[in-house]
N, C-alpha and C positions, 0 to 999 in steps of 0.2 A: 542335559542332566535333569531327570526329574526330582522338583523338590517338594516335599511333603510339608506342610506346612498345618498351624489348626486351622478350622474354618474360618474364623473371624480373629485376623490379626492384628487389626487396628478397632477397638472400641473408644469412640467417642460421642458427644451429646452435644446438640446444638446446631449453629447455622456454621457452615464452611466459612474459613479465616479471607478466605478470597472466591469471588464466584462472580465470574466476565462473560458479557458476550453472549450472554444464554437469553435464545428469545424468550417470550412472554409466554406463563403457561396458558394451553389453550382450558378457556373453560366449558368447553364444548365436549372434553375429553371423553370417547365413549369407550366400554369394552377392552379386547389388547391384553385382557390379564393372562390368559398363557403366555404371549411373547412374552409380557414382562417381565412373569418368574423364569422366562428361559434365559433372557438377557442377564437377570440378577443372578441365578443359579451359572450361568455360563462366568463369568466374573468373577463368582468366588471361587470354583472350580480350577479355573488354569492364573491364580495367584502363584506364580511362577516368578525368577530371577528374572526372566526375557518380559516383555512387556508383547503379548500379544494382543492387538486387535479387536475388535467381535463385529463383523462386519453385516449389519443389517441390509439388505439389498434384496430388489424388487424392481418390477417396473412403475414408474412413476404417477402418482397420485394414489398408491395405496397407502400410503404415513408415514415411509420410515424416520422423516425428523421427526414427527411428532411420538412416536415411540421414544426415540432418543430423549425426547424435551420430556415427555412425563417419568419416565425414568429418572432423572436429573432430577427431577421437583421431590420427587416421593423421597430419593434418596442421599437430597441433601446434606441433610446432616450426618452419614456418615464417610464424607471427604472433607477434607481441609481444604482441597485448592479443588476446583471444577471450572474447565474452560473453556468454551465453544470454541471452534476456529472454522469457519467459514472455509472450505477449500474447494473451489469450482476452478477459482486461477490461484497461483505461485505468489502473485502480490497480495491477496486476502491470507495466505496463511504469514509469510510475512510480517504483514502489519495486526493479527491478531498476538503471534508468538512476542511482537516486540512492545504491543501496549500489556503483555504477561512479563513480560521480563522490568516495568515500573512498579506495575502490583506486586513482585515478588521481593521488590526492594533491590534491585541487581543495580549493582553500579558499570554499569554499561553506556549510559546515556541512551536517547530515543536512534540512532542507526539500526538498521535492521541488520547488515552483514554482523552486527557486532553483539545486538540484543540478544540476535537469534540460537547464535550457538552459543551464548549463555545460559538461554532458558531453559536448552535439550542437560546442558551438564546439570543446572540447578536438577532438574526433576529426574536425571540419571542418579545421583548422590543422596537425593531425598533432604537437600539443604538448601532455604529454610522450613521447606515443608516436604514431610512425606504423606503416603495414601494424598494421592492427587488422581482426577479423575479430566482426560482431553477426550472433548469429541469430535472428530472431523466430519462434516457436513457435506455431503455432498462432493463426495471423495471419488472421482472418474478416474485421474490419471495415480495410478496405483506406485507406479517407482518416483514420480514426483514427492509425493504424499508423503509415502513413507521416508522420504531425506528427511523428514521433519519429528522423527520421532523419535523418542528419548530413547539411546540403547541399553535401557534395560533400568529397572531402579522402582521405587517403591508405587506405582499408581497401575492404573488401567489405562484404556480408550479403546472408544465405541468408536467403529467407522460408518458411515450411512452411504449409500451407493447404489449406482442402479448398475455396475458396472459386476457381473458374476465371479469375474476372472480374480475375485477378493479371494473367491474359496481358496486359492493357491495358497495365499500367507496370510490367512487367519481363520479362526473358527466360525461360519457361516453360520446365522442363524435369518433363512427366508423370510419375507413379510409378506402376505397375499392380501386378498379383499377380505371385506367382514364377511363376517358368519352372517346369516341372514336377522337372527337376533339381536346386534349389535347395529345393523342398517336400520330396523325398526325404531333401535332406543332412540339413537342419538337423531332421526328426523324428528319422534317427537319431542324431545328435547329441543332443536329447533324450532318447533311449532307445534304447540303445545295442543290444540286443536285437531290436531290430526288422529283420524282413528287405525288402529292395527289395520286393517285390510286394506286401509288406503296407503297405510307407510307401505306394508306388506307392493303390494302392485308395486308403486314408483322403486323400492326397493330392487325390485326384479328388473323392471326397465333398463335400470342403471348399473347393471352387472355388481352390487354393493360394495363397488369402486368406492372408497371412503372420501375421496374428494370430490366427485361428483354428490354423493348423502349430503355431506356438508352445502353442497353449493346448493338443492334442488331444498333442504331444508330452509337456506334465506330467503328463496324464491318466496318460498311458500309464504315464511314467516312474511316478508315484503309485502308482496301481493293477496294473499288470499285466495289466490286462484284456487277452483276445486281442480281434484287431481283428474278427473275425467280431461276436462281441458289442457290441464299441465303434460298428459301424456301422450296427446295428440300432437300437441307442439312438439315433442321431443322428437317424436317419430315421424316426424314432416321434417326435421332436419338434419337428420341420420343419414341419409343419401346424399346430404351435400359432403356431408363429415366425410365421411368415407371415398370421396372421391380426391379431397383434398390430400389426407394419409393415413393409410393404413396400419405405421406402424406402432408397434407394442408402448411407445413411447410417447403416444399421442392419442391418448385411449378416448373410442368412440360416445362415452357415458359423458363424461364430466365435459368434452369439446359443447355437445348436445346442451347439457344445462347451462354451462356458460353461458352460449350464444342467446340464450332468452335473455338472460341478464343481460349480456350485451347491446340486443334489438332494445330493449327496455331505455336502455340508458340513450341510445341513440336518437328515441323519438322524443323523450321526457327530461334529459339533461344531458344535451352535447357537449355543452364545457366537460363534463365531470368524464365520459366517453375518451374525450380526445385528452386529457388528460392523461388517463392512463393508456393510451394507445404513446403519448412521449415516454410514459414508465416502461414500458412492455421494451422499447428499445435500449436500456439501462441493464444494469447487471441486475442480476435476482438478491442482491442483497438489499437492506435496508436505504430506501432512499432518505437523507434528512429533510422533512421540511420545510425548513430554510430555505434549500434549494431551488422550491418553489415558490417561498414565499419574498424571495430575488428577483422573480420575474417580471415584478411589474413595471419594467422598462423594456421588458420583451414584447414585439409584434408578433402572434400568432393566427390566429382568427377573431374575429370581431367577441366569440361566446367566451371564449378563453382570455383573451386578456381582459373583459370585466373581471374576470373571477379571478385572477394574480393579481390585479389590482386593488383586491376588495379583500381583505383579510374575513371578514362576515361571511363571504361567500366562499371563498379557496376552504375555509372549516365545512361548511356545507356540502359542497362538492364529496371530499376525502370520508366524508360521515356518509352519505350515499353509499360511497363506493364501500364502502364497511359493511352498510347495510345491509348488502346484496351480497357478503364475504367475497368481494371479489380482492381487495388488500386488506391486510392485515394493519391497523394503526397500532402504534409503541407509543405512546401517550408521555411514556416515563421516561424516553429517549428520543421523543420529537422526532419518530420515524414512521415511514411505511414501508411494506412492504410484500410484491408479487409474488405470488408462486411462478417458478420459471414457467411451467406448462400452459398458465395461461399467458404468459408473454409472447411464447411461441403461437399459441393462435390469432391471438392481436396481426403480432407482426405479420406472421402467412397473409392474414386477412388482407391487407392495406396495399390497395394498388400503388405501382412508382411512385406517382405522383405525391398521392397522399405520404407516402412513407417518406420523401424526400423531404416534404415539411415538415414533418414529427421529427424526423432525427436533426434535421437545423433547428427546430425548436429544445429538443433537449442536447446541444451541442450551446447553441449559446443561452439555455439556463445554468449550464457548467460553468461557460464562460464569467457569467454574471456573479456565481461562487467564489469565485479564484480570491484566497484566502489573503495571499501579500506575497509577502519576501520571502523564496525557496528557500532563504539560506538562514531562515531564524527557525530556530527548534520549538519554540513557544506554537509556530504556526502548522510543524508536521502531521499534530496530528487532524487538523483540518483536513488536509492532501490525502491522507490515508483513508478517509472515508471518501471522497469525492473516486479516487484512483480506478476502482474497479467500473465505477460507471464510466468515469472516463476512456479504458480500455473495449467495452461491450459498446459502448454507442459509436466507435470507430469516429470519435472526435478528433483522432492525431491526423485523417485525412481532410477536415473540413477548410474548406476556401473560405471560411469566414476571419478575416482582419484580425476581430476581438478573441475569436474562439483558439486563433494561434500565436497571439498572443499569450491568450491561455496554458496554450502545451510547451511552449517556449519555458512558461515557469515551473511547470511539471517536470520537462528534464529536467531542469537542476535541481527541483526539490530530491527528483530520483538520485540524483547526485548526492549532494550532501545529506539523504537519509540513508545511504549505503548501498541502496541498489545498483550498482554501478553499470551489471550488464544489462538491463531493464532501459536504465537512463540512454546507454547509448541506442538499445536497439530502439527505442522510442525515437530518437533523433535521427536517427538513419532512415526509419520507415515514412518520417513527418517532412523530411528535406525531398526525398523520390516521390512523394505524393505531391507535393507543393509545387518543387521542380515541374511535374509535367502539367500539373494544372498553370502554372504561373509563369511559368521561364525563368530562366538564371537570373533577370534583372529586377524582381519584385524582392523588395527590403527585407519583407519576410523569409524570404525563400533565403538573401543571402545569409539572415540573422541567425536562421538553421543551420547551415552549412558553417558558418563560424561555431558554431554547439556542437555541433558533430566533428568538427577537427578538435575544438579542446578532449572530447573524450575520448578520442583515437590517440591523442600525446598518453592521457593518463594509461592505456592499453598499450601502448608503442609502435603504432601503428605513424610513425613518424612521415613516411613519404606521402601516404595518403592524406596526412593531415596538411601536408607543406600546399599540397595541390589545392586542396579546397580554401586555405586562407589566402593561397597566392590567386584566384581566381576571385576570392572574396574584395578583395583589397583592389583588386585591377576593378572592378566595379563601381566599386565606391569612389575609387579616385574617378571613374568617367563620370561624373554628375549622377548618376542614377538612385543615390539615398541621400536623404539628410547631411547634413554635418556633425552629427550626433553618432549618425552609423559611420560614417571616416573615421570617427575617433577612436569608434570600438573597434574598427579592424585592423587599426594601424597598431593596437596594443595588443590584438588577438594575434595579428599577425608574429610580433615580438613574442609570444609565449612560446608557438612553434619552433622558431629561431633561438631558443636560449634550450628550448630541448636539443636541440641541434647541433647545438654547440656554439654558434654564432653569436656572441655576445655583444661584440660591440656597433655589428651591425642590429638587433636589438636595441640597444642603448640609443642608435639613432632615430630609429623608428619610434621608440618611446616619446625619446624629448620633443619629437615632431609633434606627437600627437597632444601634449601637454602643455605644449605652446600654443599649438588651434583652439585647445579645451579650454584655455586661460582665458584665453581671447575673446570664445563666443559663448562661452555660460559663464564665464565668472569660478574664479579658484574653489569653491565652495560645492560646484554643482556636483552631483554625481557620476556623470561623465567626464569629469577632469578628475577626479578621484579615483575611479578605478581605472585611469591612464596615468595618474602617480605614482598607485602601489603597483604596475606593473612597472615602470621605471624605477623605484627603489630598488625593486628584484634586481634589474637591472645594473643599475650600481653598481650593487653588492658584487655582483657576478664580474665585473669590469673591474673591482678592487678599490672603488672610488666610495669607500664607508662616511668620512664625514658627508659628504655630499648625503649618501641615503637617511641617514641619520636625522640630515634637518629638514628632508622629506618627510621620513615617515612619521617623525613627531606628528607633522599638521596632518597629514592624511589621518592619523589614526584617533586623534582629536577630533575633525571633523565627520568619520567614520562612525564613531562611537555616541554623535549629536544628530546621525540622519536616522540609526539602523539599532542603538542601543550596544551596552558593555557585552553582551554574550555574543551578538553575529557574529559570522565564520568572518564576516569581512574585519570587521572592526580587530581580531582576533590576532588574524594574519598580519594585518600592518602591525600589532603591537609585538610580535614574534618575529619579523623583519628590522624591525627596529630596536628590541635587544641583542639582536646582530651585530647592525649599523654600531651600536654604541660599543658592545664589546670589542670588534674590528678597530674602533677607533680609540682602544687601549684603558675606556675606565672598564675595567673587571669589575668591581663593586656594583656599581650600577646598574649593569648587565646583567649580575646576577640577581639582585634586589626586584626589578623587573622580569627576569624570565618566570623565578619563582611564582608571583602574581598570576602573570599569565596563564601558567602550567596549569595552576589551581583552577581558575577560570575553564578551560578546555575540559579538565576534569569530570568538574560542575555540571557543565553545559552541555557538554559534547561524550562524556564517558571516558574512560582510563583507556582503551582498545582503540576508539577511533582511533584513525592512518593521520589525520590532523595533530590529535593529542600526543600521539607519538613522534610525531617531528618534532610538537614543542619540545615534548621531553629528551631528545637527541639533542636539541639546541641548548636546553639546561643545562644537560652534564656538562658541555661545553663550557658554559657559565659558571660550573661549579669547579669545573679544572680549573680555568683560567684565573680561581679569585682565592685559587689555594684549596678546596675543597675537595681532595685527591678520593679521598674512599668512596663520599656519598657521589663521587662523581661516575667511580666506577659500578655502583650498585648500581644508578639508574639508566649506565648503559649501557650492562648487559641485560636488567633486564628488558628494556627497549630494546634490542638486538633478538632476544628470544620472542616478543610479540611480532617483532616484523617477520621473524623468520617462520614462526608457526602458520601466520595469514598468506604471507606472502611466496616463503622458499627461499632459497640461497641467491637467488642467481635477479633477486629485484632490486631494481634499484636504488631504492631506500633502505634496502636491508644491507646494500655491499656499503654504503654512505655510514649505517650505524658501525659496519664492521672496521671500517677506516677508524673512527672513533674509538671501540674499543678497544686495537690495537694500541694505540697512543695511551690510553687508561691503563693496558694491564702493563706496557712498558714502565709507566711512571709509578707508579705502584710494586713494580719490582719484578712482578711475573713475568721474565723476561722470555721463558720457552715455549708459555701460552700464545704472548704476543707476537712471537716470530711465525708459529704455528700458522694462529689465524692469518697477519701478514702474508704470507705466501698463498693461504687458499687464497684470500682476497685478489691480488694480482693476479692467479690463476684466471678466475670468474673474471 
């Protein structure tokens, strides 16, 4: 349906209520003013019900972000919301929609399955903001991408992509090289020295590839080379260029001026060189410097770790590399950052050997990042920014001890931030690499393969899981790990087994393990802890409530003194343990306490989390039991409609709520509702 609309629907003044993610404007900015007005004029134009598109797209190093980004700057003030989302991979858009759904105020909690399609409804509704403006970056996979986009509702979004096949479903607006004019301005703007017939020549050498201008401009500014010189260099290494690749993607101009920069750096500061030859292997997004400024426990080469260890000099280093525009520093966000194009020359560049070092060097500068505890939310957004690097440097394959330890805590963060297929396929890819590097009997390897069976229970992949714990455990009991890893297999093992249905063989498996754990760390340690609250589970499941009860008091006591009130751990024992007490018949209690907790999960975790919602199944329960018949039934149908919307009929936890509220709408009266649902349920 076409709708007409006036020109300017939304008049307002000022700076946007919320503006994320947006890099730094360049103050280099040359020329571009026809795209600009075609982008602005394109925007107002198809202000339409549907939210389409405007896909700038090109081959790469002619600007399309940087079009996007001056755009953005000039037209600040009239959006309310404007919000970068970084999308090369699935986990960057992700983790931009879900730090968008805190700034919008969304009570969703930090999970990404949960933020995420809050944010689309928020900006479908135009509540609490309308005229919102998203830009996706670097947007290749097109039906990915587009999952992510609001169906329809009061804003825009600019797509940037080198990928043409946008023209299908949205309105293309091409980006090329500069005009020969605008190659002139913006060299001398770079280097102010320079006269027209000299920009004029170097301009033409460089095909006025706009990323190449830029880079052949630092040179200049840098060095001072006359361009006589400068373009003899260039053309003495245009035959290598072109031998290496030809294609459109890898343009012969900006590889050429690179490489001076790069020989420069190689003979006059190697640190700063091999530094970014470790960035080059990292995602093209923002790396924090922290990351590096982590390293000075890292071995790498003699040049290099002087300079991680030398905060004096790691500044130096990163200001070089600026100098030459070879990254981009974020000053105001303690970041840098590549352009992928020259990553990809780096990389091509770097024989095995070398390359084998750079990527263990930045495998265990990740390492050396690892935030804490996967399972406290205070820390996710830590993981969120490290994630993508983590994915591009192919860390979930490294043989290094510390580095998979590392990934180890990755899945679960992937876990408990909602990724959940991310998590497993993480675990699955990191146990097959490890496996063949290590063999089945390295700690590591079986610590994985315990991670990738608990994720296979939550997916129900039950048999496969029984095999890898039952393999896991036959290990550990041969001497082969710790006594630390016995403990955790013996209760990882019992998780399988209670999915299973095997409860009381569970329950023995547990007490086993919390007898060993008593024994050799001391009731306090965390390894006899989390073999307690897996024995509580336990309990419970066997019918023996007072028993879990006077467990899970102390567990979730000492739980709440290692990991703090909000951990999922700490969480779970006190929602196990409003069980225990209500099972063992004080209702008040039970209620008094779930209430708490509920709020808590709320708080912490968001109303939607699959956690929060358990609690709140466990509530109602609490609320029946203590005489609280209506509010009992309100909170579980509508728990019963969250699990069923996320989940489907046939999960679960959604047929466990429907148990529930048949008993609810019985007690309450509705007696032809509750027979209804009753019989679908035993159906399922």
């Amino acid at each position: 349906m076409d709708l007409k609309t006036p020109e300017h629907r939304f008049v307002r003044s000022g700076q946007p209520k919320i503006m994320g993610c947006v890099p730094p404007k360049n103050p280099n900015f040359t020329g571009r003013e026809i795209l600009l007005e075609a982008v602005e004029e394109q925007l107002r134009r198809k202000e339409t019900a549907a939210v389409l598109p405007h896909a700038l797209h090109g081959m790469g190093g002619v600007g399309k972000s940087q079009i996007a980004i001056e755009y953005v700057y000039r037209h600040s003030t009239e959006y309310n919301v404007i919000w970068w989302v970084p999308s090369e991979r699935e986990s960057l858009i992700l983790a931009s929609l879900a730090e968008l759904a805190g700034r919008l105020g969304l009570d969703t909690g930090p999970q990404a399955n949960i933020a995420v399609p809050a944010v689309r409804e928020a900006l479908r509704s135009g509540k609490p903001y309308e005229n919102w403006l998203l830009i996706f970056d670097s947007a290749e996979d097109i039906d990915a991408v587009r999952s992510y986009f609001p169906s329809g509702g009061p804003g825009k979004i600019i797509v940037t992509s080198r990928n043409r096949d946008w023209e299908r479903v949205a309105t293309p607006l091409g980006v090329d090289v500069f005009e020969r004019e605008e190659s002139i301005a913006l060299l001398q703007r770079r280097a102010a020295d320079l006269g027209s017939e000299d920009a004029f020549r170097l301009a033409e050498a460089l095909g006025d590839l706009p990323l190449a201008i830029e880079q052949a401009g630092a040179w200049h500014a840098a060095t001072g080379m006359p361009v006589a010189e400068h373009l003899e260099l260039l053309a003495r290494r245009r035959p290598e260029i072109l031998d290496l690749d030809p294609s459109p993607d890898y343009p012969v101009p900006v590889v050429a001026a690179w490489n001076l920069s790069l020989d420069r750096l190689a003979e006059n500061h190697p640190a700063a060189r091999q530094l970014l030859e470790i960035c080059s292997l990292m995602a093209p997004e923002p790396i924090p410097l922290n990351l590096l400024r982590g390293g000075r426990n890292v071995e790498i080469s003699p040049e290099l770790d002087s300079v991680l260890r030398d905060p004096v000099l790691l500044a130096r280093a990163t200001r070089e590399l600026s100098r030459f525009s070879l990254i981009r520093l974020d000053h105001r966000r303690g970041t840098l950052q590549m352009h992928r194009l020259l990553q990809n020359v780096l990389a091509t560049g770097l024989d095995e050997s070398a390359e084998a070092r750079m990527r263990k060097a930045a495998h265990q500068l990740l390492a050396a990042a690892k935030p804490g505890e996967g399972a406290s939310p205070e820390l996710w957004p830590d993981y969120q920014v490290l994630l993508p690097h983590v994915q591009a440097s192919g860390a979930v394959r490294s043989s290094d001890p510390w580095v998979r330890d590392f990934i180890h805590d990755v899945v679960y963060f992937l876990y408990y931030w909602g990724a959940h297929e991310t998590s497993m396929s993480m675990a699955r890819e990191a146990w097959t690499a490890w496996q063949a590097q290590s063999g089945d009997d390295d700690i590591l390897v079986i610590r994985m393969a315990k991670s990738l069976a608990f994720m296979l229970c939550q997916f129900g992949s039950l048999e496969e899981a029984m095999r890898l714990n039952e393999t896991a455990l036959e290990r550990s009991r041969a001497g082969h790990v710790p006594d630390e890893e016995l403990v955790d297999s013996m209760w990882q093992m019992a998780i399988a087994q209670r999915y299973r249905g095997d409860f009381g063989e569970a329950r023995a498996l547990d007490e086993e393990a919390v007898a060993m754990a008593r024994r050799l760390f001391g009731p306090d340690a965390p390894e006899t802890l989390h073999a307690a609250h897996s024995l509580g589970i336990s309990l419970r499941c066997c019918g023996a409530f007072p028993e879990a009860r006077a467990l899970d008091e102390e567990t979730a006591r000492q739980f709440d003194q290692l990991y703090g009130p909000t951990n999922g751990l700490t969480l779970d024992s006190l929602n196990g343990l409003a069980i225990g007490i209500r099972e063992s018949g004080d209702y008040r209690g039970a209620h008094i306490l779930q209430e708490s907790t509920y709020e808590m999960y709320v708080s912490s975790f968001g109303p939607d989390n699959p956690a929060t919602n358990k609690a709140a199944r466990e509530l109602a329960v609490c609320r029946r039991r203590a005489g609280a018949f209506a509010e009992a039934r309100e909170l579980t149908e509508d728990t019963l409609v969250r699990f069923t919307e996320r989940y489907g009929t046939e999960y679960g936890e959604t047929l466990a709520t429907q148990m529930n509220a048949v008993v609810d709408r019985r007690i309450t009266g509705d007696l032809a509702r509750s027979r209804e649902l009753g019989e679908e349920n035993v159906a399922r």
